[in-house]
Structures are given as structure tokens and as C-alpha cells.
N, C-alpha and C positions, 0 to 999 in steps of 0.2 A: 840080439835084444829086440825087443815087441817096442812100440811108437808108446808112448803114454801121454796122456792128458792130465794137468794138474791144474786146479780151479783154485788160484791165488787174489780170488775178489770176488765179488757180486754175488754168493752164494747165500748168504741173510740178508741182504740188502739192494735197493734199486742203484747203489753206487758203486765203484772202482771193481770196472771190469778188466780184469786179468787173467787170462789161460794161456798155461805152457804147454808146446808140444814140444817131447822131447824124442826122435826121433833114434837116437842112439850115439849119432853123428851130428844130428844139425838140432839148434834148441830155437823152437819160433816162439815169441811172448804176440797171443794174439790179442790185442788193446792194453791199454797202459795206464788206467783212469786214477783218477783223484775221488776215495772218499770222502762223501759230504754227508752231512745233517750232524746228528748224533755226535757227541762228543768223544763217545767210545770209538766210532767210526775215523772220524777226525786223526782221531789218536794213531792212527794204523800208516798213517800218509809220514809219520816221524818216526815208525819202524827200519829197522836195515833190511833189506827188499829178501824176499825168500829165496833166490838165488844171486850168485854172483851176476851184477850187471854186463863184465866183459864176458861172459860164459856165453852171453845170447847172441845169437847170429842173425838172427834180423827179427822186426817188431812187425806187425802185420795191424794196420789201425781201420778200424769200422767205419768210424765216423766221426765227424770234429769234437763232439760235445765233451767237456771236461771229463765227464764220471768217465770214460774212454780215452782221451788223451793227457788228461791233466797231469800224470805223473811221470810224462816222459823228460822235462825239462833235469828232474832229477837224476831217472833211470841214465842220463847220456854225461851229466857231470859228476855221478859217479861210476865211470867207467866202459857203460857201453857206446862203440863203435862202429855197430854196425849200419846198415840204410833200412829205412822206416819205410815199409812198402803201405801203399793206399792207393787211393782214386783221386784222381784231378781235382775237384772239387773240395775233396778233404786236405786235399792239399794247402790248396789256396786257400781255406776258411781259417789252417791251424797256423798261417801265417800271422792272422788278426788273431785269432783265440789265445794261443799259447802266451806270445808277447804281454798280450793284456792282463794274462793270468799272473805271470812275472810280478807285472806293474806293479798290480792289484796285493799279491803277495807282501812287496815293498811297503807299499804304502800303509798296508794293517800295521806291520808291527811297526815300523816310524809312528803311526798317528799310537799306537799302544803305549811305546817306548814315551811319547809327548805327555800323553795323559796318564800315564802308570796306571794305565785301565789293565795289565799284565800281571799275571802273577811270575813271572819272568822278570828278574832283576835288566835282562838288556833280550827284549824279543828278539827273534832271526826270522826271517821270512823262510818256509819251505824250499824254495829256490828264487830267481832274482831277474828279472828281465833280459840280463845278458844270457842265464843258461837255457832262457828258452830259446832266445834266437840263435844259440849253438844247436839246440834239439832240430828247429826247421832246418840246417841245412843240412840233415841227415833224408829228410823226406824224398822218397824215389815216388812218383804218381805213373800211375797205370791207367788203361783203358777199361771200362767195365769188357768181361768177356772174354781176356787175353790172359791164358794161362802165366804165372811169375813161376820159374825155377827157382826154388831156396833150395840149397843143398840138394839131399833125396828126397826132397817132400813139391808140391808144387800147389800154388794158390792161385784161386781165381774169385775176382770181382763180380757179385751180380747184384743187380739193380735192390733197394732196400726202402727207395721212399723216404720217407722221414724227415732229410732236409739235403739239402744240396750235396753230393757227391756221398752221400750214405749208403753204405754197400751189406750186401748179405756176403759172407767169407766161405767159399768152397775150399779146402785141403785135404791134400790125398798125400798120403804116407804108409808106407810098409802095409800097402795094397786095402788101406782104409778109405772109405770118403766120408770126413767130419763138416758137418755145417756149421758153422754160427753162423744165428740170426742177425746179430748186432740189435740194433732198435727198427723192427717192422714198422712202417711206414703204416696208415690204413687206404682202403680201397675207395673212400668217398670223401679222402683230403681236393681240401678246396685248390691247396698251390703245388703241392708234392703229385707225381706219378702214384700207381700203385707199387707195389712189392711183388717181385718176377714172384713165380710160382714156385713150390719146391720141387726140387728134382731127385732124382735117386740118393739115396745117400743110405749111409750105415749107422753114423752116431748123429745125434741132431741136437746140441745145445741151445736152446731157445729164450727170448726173453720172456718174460712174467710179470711187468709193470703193473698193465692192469688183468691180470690174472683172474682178482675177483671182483669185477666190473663189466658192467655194460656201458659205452656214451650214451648219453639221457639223448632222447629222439631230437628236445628242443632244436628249434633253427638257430646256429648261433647268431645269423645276423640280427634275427628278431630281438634275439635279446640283449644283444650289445642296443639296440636301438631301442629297448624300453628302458634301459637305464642311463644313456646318455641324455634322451631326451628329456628324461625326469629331471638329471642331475642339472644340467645346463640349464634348465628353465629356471630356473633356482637361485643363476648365477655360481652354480660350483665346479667344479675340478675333479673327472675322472681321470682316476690311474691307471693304467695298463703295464703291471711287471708282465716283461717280455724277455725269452730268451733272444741273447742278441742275434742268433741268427736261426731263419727260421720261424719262430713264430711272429717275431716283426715283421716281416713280409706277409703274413698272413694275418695280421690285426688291418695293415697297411690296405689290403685288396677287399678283406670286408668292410673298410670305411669309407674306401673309393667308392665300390659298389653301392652301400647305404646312402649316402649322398647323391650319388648317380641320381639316383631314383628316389629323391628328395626324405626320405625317411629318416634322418637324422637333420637336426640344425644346421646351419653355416657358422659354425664355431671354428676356432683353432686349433689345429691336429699338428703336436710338435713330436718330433722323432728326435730324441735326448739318448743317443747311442752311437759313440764314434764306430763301435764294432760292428749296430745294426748296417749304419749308413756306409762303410767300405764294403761289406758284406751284399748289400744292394748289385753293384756292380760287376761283383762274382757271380751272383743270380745269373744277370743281367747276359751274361758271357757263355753262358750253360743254358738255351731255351730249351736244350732236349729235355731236359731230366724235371723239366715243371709243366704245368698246363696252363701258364697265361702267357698271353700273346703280348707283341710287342706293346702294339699302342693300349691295352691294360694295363701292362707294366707300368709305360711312361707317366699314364695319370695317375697309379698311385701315390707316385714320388712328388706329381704332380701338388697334391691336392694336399702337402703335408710340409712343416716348415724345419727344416734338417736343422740340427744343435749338434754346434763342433766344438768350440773352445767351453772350458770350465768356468769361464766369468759367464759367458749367454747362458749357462746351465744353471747358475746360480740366481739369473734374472729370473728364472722361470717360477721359483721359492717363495717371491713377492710380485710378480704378475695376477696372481687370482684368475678368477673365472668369469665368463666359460670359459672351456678349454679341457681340449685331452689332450694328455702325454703319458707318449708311451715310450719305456725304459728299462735296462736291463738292472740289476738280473732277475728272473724271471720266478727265482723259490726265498728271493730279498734276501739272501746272502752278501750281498754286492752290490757295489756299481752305484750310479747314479740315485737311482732309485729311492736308496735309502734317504737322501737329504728327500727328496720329495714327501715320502714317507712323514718322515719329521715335521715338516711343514706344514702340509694339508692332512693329513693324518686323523689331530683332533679335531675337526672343524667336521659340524655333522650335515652342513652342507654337499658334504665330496662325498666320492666313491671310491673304494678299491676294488679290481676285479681280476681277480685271480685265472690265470689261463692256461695253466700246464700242471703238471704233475708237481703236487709238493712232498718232494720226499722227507720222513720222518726227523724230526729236530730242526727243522728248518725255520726260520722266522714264517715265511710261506705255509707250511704247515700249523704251526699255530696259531693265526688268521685262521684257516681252513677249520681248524675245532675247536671254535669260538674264543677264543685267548683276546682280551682287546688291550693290552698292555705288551707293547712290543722294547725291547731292549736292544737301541741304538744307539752305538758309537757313546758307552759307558751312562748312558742315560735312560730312563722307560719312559718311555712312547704311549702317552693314552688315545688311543684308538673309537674315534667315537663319529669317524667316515662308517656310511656304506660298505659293508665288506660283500662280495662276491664270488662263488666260483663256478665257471663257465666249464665245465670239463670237457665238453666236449669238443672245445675244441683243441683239444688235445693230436698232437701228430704222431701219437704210439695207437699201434692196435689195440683194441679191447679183447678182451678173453674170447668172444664169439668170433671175432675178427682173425683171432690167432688159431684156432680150431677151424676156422674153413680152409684157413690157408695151408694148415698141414693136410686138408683133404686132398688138396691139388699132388701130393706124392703120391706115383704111381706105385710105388708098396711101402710100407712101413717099414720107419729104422728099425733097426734091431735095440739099437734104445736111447730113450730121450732125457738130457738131461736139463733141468729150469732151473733160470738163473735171472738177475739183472732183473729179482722184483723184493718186495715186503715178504718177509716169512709168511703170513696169510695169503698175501696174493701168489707166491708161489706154489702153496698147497693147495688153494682152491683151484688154479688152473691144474693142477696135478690130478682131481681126484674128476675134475672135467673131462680133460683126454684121454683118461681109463674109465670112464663110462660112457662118454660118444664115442672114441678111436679105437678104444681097447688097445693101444697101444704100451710098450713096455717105459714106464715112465718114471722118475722119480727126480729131486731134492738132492745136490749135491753137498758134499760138508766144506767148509773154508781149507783148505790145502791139501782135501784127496785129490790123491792119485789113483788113474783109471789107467789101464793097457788096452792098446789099440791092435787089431792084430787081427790079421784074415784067414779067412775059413773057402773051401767051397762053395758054402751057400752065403758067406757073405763077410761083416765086420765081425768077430767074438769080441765082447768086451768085459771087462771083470776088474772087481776092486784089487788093488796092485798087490800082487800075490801070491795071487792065483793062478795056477797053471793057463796059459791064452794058447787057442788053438796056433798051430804051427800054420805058416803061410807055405803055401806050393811054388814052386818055381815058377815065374813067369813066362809063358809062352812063347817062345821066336815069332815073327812073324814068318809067313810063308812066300816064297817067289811071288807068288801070285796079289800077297796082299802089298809086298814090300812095290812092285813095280804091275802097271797093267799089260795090256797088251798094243807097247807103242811100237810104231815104227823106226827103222833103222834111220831115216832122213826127216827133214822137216823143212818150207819154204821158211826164208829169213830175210830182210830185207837188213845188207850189209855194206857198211862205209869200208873201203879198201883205200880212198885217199881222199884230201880233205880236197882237192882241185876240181873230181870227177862228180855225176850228180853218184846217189845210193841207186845200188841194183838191187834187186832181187835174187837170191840165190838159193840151188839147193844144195843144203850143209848137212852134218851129221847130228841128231839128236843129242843134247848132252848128259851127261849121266851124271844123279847126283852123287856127290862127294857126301861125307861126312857133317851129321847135322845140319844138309840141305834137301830138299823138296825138289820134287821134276814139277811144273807145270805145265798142262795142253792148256794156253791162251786161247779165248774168247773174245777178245777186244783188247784194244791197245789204243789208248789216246796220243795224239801227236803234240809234243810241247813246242815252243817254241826254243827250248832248250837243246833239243833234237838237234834241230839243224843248227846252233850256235856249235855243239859237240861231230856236227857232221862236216860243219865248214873249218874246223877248229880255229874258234874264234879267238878261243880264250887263252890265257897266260899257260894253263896245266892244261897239255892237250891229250885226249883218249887216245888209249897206243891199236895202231891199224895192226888188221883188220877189228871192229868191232860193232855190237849189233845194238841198237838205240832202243829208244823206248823205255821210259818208267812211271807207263800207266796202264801198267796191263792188268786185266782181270784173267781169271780163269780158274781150275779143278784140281787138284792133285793128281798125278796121274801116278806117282814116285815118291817113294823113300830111304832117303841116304842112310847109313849107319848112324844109328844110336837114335832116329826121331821114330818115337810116337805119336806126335799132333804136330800140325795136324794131319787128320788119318785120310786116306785115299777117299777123294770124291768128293772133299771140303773147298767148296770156291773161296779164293782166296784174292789179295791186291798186291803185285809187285810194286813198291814205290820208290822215288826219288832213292831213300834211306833203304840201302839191298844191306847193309849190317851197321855193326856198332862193337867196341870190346865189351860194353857190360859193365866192365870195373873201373873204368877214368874215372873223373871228378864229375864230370857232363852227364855221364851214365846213370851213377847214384842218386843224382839229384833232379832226375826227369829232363833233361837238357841233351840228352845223347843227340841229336840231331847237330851239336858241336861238336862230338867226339873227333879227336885230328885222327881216328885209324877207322874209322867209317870206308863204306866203299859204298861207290851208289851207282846204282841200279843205269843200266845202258849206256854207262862212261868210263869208270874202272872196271867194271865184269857189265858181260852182256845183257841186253833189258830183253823188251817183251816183244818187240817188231817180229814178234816167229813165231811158229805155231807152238812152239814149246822153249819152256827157259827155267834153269833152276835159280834158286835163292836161298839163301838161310831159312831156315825152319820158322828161327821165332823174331825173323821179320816177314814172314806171308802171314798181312792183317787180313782174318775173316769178315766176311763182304753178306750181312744180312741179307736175306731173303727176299726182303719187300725194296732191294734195292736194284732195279736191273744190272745186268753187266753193261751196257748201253750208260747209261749213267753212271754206272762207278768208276770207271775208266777215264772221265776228267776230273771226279772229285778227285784219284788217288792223288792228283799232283796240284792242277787247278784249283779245286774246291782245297784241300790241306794246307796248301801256301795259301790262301787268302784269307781263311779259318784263322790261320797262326797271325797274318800280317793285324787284323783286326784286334786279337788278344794282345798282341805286341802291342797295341797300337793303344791299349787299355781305354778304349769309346765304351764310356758313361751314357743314361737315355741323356735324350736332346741334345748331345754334343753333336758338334756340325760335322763330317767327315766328306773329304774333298776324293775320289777315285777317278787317276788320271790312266786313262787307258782302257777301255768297253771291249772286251775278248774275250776269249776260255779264261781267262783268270778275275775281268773286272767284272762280269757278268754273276760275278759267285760273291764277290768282293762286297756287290751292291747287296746282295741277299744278307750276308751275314752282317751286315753295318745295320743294315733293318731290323735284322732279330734282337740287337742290342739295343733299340729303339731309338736308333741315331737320325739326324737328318742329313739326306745324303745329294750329294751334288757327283754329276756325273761328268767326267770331263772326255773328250774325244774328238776325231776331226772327222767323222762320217758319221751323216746325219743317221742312216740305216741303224748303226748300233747305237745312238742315242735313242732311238723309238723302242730299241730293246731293251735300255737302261730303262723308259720311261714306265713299259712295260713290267718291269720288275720291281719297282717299285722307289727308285729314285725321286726325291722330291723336288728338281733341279737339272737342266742339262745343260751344258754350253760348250759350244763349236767352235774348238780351238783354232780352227781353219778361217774363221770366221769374225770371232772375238776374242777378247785379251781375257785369257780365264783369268790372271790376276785381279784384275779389276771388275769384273761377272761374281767373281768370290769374295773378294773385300766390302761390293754392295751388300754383300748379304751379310756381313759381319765378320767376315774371313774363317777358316777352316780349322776346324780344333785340333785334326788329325785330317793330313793328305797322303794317300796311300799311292804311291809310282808301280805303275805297274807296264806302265810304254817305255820303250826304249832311247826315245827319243832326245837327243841333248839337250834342246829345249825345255823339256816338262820338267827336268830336274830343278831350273831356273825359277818357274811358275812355280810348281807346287812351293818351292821355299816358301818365295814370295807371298801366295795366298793364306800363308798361317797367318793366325789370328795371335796375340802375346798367348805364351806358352805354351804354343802348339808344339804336335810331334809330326814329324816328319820318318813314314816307314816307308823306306828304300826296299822294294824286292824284284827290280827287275837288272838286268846287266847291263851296261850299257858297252859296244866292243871297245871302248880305249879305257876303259874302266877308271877315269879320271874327273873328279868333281872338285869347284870352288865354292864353296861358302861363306861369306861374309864375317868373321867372326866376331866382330863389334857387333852386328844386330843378333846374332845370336848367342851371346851371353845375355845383350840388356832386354831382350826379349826373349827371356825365357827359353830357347827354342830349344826344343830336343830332337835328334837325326839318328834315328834308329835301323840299324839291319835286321831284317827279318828271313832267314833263308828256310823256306818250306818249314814242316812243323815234324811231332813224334808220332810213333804208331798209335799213340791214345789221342793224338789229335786228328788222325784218320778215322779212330773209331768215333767218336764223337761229332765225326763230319758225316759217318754213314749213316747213326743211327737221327740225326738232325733230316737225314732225307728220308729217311724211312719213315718219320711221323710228319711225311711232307710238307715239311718246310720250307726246303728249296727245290729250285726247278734247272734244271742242267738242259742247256740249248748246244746241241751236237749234230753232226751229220755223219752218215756212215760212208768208207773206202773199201774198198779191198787194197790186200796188202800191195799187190800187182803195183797199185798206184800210187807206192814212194814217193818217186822224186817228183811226179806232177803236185803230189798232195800238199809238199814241202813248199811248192812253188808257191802253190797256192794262197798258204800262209804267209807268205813273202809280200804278196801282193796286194793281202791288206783284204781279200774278197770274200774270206771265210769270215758268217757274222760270230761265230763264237768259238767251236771246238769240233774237229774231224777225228774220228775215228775210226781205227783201223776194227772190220768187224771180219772174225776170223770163217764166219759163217755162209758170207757173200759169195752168192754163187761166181764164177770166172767163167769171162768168154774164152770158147775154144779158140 
């Protein structure tokens, strides 16, 4: 049976996107949205779903925004089971989104059911706060760039723009490659990246929002800043509906900026959005995937008065002006906003300014073409504010925007299908990309089915039916592609007992097994975990002989049975994490880095100390381009575990964060506390790595050899979060001690008697939270690679040859190395 495709949403409308691939074997629902506007739309979200929910083997989600995820809360409490694959980002966004959506559900029909504003004798809500928080613990997050095996089909995440962890969906099945777009980001967003380029593909589902549009040239700031200054002079009250995540950050940085630079009033700028302001901090945690820098960041947050409780949200009703507030939801469907709405609304003092896309039946919409009578919460709204719409700044591409960007494929699908816009706006783009691309284009109907199915020259695709070309057998690979031309032996740097120093030895090449990889190593960083597993320090000791290291970079040189990727000659990072089952609870849920049947890399199987080392397939994380292997070889472990200890550690900007220990791991610690735009205190007993803290951007050092960090830290306020990263019994004492009420305390170094006291009267009544943080996932590698590749941090290393184990190890003993030694497999050896 041929792969088919079936478009169960967004195909007359910019709302509930839905498509199935059903592979014959495995059924993917790629996104799972919630129609909105239109009542007939409405209507479709109270249908019985067009397949059986358990039928589905896993959900594949673009990106957080509702018309995308909004109906999975449903899709899981009636029946489906499986894990909801996405990106880190989407992850954590549909933690705040979905729950809200619940809420929000709840609350309509109660306030309905109150006011019998229902034609419904007793409303129900769609689903209920508790089914969505069932949905999130279906969520598995992935790295952008790192193929997901589903069944016989396999997906991959590439960068989309648009809003934090927004992905473009690669999937290949029954020898097809299908794109979805999801929502295209644009190329000149002020907070968002661009949108990765396209790349080869066969079928190419696209969106179509603004299809039949251009964004007006205007500068948005200029014009936020000729109608705030009007409005406020005035003494009135601009509205900014905003979606909560996403375009809040981006009203947030153009009103920092307009300020900055005196072109707006010193009025008051209130953020009325619990979803914006948790959402902040997710940002906050992700500098890759945006363009502002930390201390931009912090002054946006800066410069604006956060609204949390529903009483301070209700003060803002009767505050008056000046004053902007800005609130979700962004097309007035929801949320806060609407009391505002109500409030300042008729008063022709105010402004509304509209900033996103208002899809069709929307209250949003009706503002937009000219309606001044809004019906709120069983009541109409005379509308006799400033109404505005700002489009451009819109974070969807424009039609010209969406046609360059299919320029970037290096040939033409075989054909394209538009979806995820207005019946006009997907015909105007349709009749665009057949007269600029000449490409094979069209207009899907709501629950065709297409067949997916390969040909020699490429995808055939045809309305379901129709004979689909036959797919060919797929090719063996050959000796030559399957393995290179290695050697019989290989230098290895190998512990025979834990009493003796490590020698060097020559051993026999290992050949990989089944669904693992050979790697010829490049570099190999030395942990300090090395020599705890070389001395066996710990309780669960490595069984002798065995070979250390798991920070090695290096190429494919091999492949085991049954891998196809990655393919020979992909450099690649062995790390800490050398496997995982896949199927635990830990697995599912992007947590594998728990899994109890994990085996890691240089302690249960052999690491990277050698010129060559296999591992599992699909855990050798790809190691970008613009990343040296010189550098990658501490991030894999150093930079991962600090990356994770910081996200563990959830630093907010301006929270204070204490890093006890300046080495290969706190020297990364300090970088990534900074990108969250934390203030950072660096703690250590040699002055030398403090001047390399000072260096990196620490705003704070203190010599614990010297002075009592508790008291150097409690002057400054005490510590929001203190990160351990020394071993020393001492520091575990201090750090406690220097939290500030509520701090968290992230534990990630060992210490050998592996035993701690803590106080537990002060830390109940203070708040305290004592957190483990052990190294991070393969998508927290990738997100530490691709963090250095748009050079953000700076990795301080020295190179060894292997020859030089046990001195190197010493070394690190000794307290002499300022950061991280690496084994570089390249270094020439004295004869």
C-alpha cells in the first residue's frame, strides 16, 4: 500500500491544521489545531474527529499556537495514546498554552451557564484544564535537525521562525519527502530568526495566510510611536491585543527600543498576560532561535510592569491614562483583553491597535472592517476608541516572502499543496507560484486524500485512486559505503585497574553491531568524570578493562546493520548519553537522559579516548559546521551539563545566580547564566580562573580561599540560583547557605562519599529548592551547538595528545588546567 496524505483541516481556512499520513502501517496526525472565527468553523472542533483517535501512532506538532495544537487536549482524552513529537521550544510553550486553553474553555461555558447567555440548557466546555494537562505529558521534544524514527516513516525538525521553537516538518515515507511549512516565519522579523531554506523535497504543503498580501513598507516603530504619542498626549489608553506568546515579545522590544531613543512618552507599559510573562522566560532559555541579545532582553522586561493576579488586572479597568497595555488574545477571542476592551473601548480618547492576523469571524476581524459595535460577554460594545491595524507587523510571511523562499529549492516539488490561509488568500498565492515558479500547484479540498509514492525521477502523487507509480527496491548499501578503509588496530588510552595510572594501548578496532556507527575520533575532551570512572570512585564501578571518554567528536567512518543516517563522513559527538530504550516514561516525554536502561558513553561501553569508537546511530548528535571539533568536544559534556544545569535551574533575566567552581564546566555555566540575562557571581579559590570568569562575563568574583562566599553573596542580596559544580565538601555548605528565600540549589558535581546534610527547618521555611541536574538530552546538545555556532559562547581549551593520559589526568588533579584539555587526535607524536 502507497503512503497517503489526508487534509483534515486548514484547507478553506487560516484555522485547525490537520494532516494525516497514513503510511499503511504507522498513521502520523501532523498538527492538531483548534478551529476558530466563524461559527460554522467553531462548529467542526464539536465533530467526532475523522479518524479513530487510538488508530494514531504518534502526532507530529509545528508549533504551539492553538489553530496547531488546540485540539489535542481532546484528540488524547478520547483515546489516543501515543507521544506527541515537536521541538523543545513547543514543547515548553504548550505547557502554558494548552492548560490555559482548558482554563479558558471552563470558564466560557460557567460564565455562559451564569448568564444563560447559551443556547445550551447546561454548556460543556470543549475539553477542561485537566485534559490538557494529560495532553502535555504525552509531549516527546526533539532537537531541530535530528531525524525522529515513527514507525516506517521518519521526521525531522527544521528551523520555521515565527515564534520560539516553530518548526518547518521534513517526513519521508514509502520513499517520499513531504514538507510542511507550518507557519513561515519572515526574513526581516525584528525577534524571530529567518526560516531555514527549502530543501529537496517531492510534495510541499505550504501555508497561505497572507497569500494575497504584501506587509505595508511602514516602519512599525514609527507608527506605534505616532499613535501612542497622540493617544497619551491626550491622557488616553492604548491597547495592544497580543498573542501571548510571540508577538508580546515583540510589541515588548519595539517599545524598549522607542523609548531607548526617546520617541515615545515615559508613560506606563503594563504586560496583562500570565501566558505572555511565563512565556518570557522560555524565550529567555532559547537565545539561539531569536536575535536579541541578553541585556535587550533584560531592558525589555525592564521597562514594563508585569500583571499576574486577576484583582491587579481588574485595577487596570479603572486606572485610566496614559498608559499602554498590552494583552492577550491577540484576534479578542479571549483573555484578558476583553474586559479591557469593555472598559476603554467607548472612550474616544484610547486606541485599539490591532497587530496580527485577524482571521475571518473573529471579533479581531470585525474591528479590522470597520464594525464599531463589538459583542462582549452577552453585552455590545460601542466602539468609539482609535481602531488600528499595524500588519506588518505580522510574524507570518507575506506572499512575496513565501515565493522567494520556495526559490531557495534546488528543484521543484512535484507538487505543491496551500493550505493554512482564507479561500482568496490561498488562490491568489496559487495563481502567484504558477506564474513566477511555474510550479505544479493547487488548493486542497477538506478531507482529500492524496497517495504518496516514488517513482525514479522522484514523488508521483495523485488523488486517492489513481493508480501511484510503483516504488523500486531500495538499494543495499555497498562494502565500501557501509565501512571505509579502516584499520585493523587503533591507539586507545585504557584503565585495566582502578589502583594503576591509564596507559595507552594498541587494541583492535571495534566493529559496529547492529544500529550502531564506527567513528575515526578527532578530539576527545577529558572530564573530570574520566578519572572519578578511572579511579573508581564511585558506588557503580566501570567493569575493567575499559576505555573512557564522552566527549569525543569525530566522522563516520562505519555502518552497522540496518543504519542509514547518519551516512559515512557526517561528523558527529559521542556523549555522556552513548543510548536510551526509546519507550520508558523518561523517553516519551523528553527526559531520556533518566531512562534506568541508558548506558553512557566511556563507563558502561567504551568512550572516545581512541582513535575510533562505535555508538548507537541515533545517539551520534551532528556537530554543525561553524562549530570546530576543538570546541565541540567540551561542549559535548561541559557545555550540555551546564546548558541543562541553568534550564534546571529555571534563571529568569536579573535573577542573581551564584557558580561555585570556574573550569571546563563553570566557565560555560557563566556564558549560559548570561544569555538568560542573569547576574552572575562567580565563585572559586584561584585567582587565575576568576580573571577568566571576569573575562566571560561574570558580574562578580569571590575567592573562596580568601573570603567567605556566603557572606560576599548575601551582601549582594543572596543567590537566586547557586549552581555546584566543585567537588569540594565545603561548597555544598556555602552554596546552601548563600540562597537568597526561595532559591534553588542545582547540585551537578559528585562529590566521592556521595553524602549531604541539609538543614530541613530552613529549607522548608525558606522556600529552598535542592535540585539534581545530571548532564542534559541529545536536543540539549543540539541547542548548545547551534548557541556556539551563532557565537555566543567561547569554549577555553588546551590541546594533548593522547600519548599524554595519565599526566593529563594529573593535571586536572592538580587544579593547573585553567578550563578543559583535549585529547586532539591530529597532534603530531614524538618519535
Amino acid at each position: 500500500m502507497s503512503a497517503t496524505l489526508r487534509f483534515l483541516g486548514a484547507t478553506d481556512t487560516v484555522t485547525g491544521s490537520r494532516y494525516l499520513v497514513d503510511t499503511g502501517t504507522t498513521r502520523i496526525l501532523i498538527d492538531c489545531g483548534l478551529f476558530q472565527g466563524y461559527k460554522t468553523l467553531r462548529e467542526r472542533n464539536w465533530a467526532r474527529f475523522p479518524v479513530d483517535p487510538s488508530s494514531i501512532d504518534a502526532v507530529v506538532i509545528t508549533h504551539a499556537h492553538l489553530d496547531h495544537t488546540g485540539y489535542l487536549p481532546a484528540l488524547v482524552r478520547d483515546g489516543f495514546d501515543g507521544p506527541i513529537h515537536t521541538t523543545t521550544g513547543t514543547a515548553e510553550l504548550s505547557t502554558l498554552i494548552l492548560p490555559d486553553s482548558g482554563r479558558l474553555q471552563e470558564e466560557q461555558a460557567s460564565y455562559a451557564a451564569r448568564r444563560h447567555s447559551s443556547t445550551h440548557a447546561r454548556p460543556l466546555p470543549l475539553y477542561t484544564e485537566e485534559d490538557a494537562t494529560a495532553a502535555v505529558e504525552h509531549f516527546a521534544p526533539h532537537a531541530f535537525d535530528a531525524p525522529v524514527e515513527i514507525g516506517d516513516a521518519r521526521v525531522t525538525f527544521v528551523p520555521a521562525g515565527h515564534i520560539l521553537g516553530a518548526a518547518q516538518v521534513l517526513l519521508e515515507a514509502d520513499g517520499c519527502r513531504v514538507h510542511f511549512t507550518g507557519d513561515l516565519g519572515r526574513t526581516d522579523d525584528a525577534l524571530m530568526r529567518p526560516p531555514r531554506a527549502l530543501e529537496q523535497t517531492d510534495v510541499l504543503v505550504s501555508e497561505s495566510t497572507y497569500g494575497d498580501r504584501t506587509h505595508p513598507g511602514t516602519d512599525a516603530e514609527a507608527a506605534l510611536a505616532d499613535i501612542i504619542t497622540r493617544v497619551c498626549a491626550r491622557g488616553g489608553v492604548v491597547l495592544l491585543p497580543a498573542f501571548a506568546i510571540g508577538r508580546a515579545e515583540s510589541l515588548l522590544l519595539h517599545l524598549s527600543r522607542l523609548r531607548a531613543t526617546g520617541r515615545i512618552p515615559e508613560v506606563p507599559v503594563f504586560l496583562n498576560s500570565p501566558m505572555a510573562v511565563s512565556g518570557a522566560e522560555m524565550y529567555a532559555r532559547h537565545p539561539e532561535e531569536h536575535r536579541i541579545s541578553p541585556e535587550e532582553f533584560h531592558r525589555m522586561y525592564e521597562g514594563a510592569t508585569l500583571v499576574h493576579s486577576v484583582e491587579e488586572s481588574k485595577a487596570l479597568n479603572t486606572r485610566g491614562g496614559p498608559a499602554i497595555i498590552i494583552s492577550a488574545s491577540g484576534m479578542l477571542e479571549g483573555g484578558r483583553i476583553l474586559h479591557h476592551i469593555a472598559s476603554y473601548g467607548p472612550d474616544p480618547r484610547n486606541a485599539i491597535v490591532l497587530t496580527g492576523f485577524q482571521a475571518g469571524g473573529t471579533r479581531g476581524d470585525a474591528l479590522q472592517r470597520g464594525e464599531r459595535t463589538l459583542r462582549i460577554y452577552g453585552q455590545d460594545i460601542p466602539i468609539l476608541a482609535e481602531v488600528h491595524s499595524l500588519e506588518m507587523m505580522s510574524a507570518h510571511a507575506d506572499a512575496g516572502q513565501i515565493v522567494e523562499w520556495m526559490r531557495t529549492a534546488p528543484t521543484a516539488p512535484r507538487q505543491v499543496f496551500l493550505t493554512h490561509g482564507e479561500p482568496t488568500a490561498a488562490d491568489a498565492l496559487r495563481r502567484r507560484i504558477r506564474r513566477d515558479l511555474n510550479w505544479n500547484v493547487r488548493v486542497p479540498r477538506l478531507a482529500e486524500v492524496v497517495a504518496l509514492s516514488a517513482s525514479r525521477s522522484g514523488a508521483a502523487v495523485a488523488v486517492a485512486g489513481a493508480a501511484p507509480a510503483a516504488a523500486p527496491p531500495a538499494a543495499a548499501p555497498t562494502t565500501d559505503e557501509k565501512r571505509g578503509s579502516t584499520p585493523a588496530t587503533m591507539r586507545a588510552a585504557v584503565v585495566s585497574s582502578f589502583t594503576e595510572p591509564i596507559a595507552v594501548q594498541e587494541v583492535p578496532v571495534p566493529v559496529p553491531g547492529p544500529g550502531q556507527v564506527l567513528v575515526r575520533i578527532e578530539t576527545s575532551g577529558l572530564c573530570h568524570t574520566d578519572i572519578h570512572a578511572a579511579h573508581g570512585d564511585w558506588p557503580v564501578k566501570p567493569s575493567l578493562p575499559f576505555i573512557p571518554g564522552h566527549e569525543g567528536i569525530g566522522r563516520v567512518d562505519g555502518l552497522g546493520e540496518g543504519v542509514s543516517a547518519p551516512s559515512i563522513g557526517t561528523r558527529v559527538a559521542l556523549a555522556w548519553l552513548g543510548s536510551a530504550c526509546g519507550s520508558c516514561r523518561y523517553c516519551v516525554t523528553g527526559r531520556e537522559n533518566l531512562c534506568l536502561a541508558q548506558k553512557n558513553t566511556g563507563y558502561a561501553v567504551n568512550g572516545a579516548h581512541a582513535e575510533y569508537a562505535v555508538i548507537d546511530a541515533r545517539f551520534a548528535v551532528p556537530v554543525p559546521d561553524a562549530v570546530t571539533s576543538l570546541d565541540a568536544a567540551p561542549l559535548t559534556c561541559a557545555g550540555v551539563t551546564t546548558y541543562a544545569a541553568i534550564k534546571a535551574a529555571r534563571v529568569t533575566p536579573s535573577e542573581r545566580v551564584a557558580v561555585f567552581g570556574i573550569g571546563g564546566l563553570g566557565h560555560l555555566a557563566i556564558q549560559y547564566a548570561r544569555l538568560v540575562g542573569a547576574e552572575v557571581i562567580a565563585v572559586d579559590v584561584s585567582d587565575e580562573k576568576l580573571k577568566l570568569a571576569t573575562m566571560l562575563g561574570a558580574d562578580h568574583v569571590v575567592n573562596a580561599a580568601e573570603t567567605d562566599p556566603v557572606a560576599a553573596i548575601t551582601a549582594l542580596g543572596g543567590a537566586d540560583a547557586c549552581i555546584v559544580l566543585a567537588v569540594a565538601p565545603a561548597v555544598f555548605d556555602q552554596s546552601y547557605r548563600a540562597l537568597a528565600r526561595g532559591g534553588r540549589l542545582v547540585l551537578v558535581s559528585l562529590p566521592k562519599d556521595g553524602t549531604l546534610t541539609f538543614p530541613v527547618f530552613d529549607t522548608v521555611l525558606n522556600g529552598i529548592q535542592i535540585i539534581g541536574s545530571i548532564v542534559g538530552t541529545r536536543e540539549d546538545l543540539a541547542e548548545v551547538f547551534r548557541l556556539h555556532a551563532l557565537g555566543r559562547t567561547t569554549v577555553v581549551a588546551q590541546t594533548r595528545d593522547l600519548s599524554s593520559a595519565a599526566t593529563s589526568m594529573q593535571e586536572v588533579l592538580d587544579g593547573t588546567v585553567p578550563a578543559r584539555l583535549v585529547f586532539d587526535f591530529d597532534v603530531e607524536t614524538a618519535d
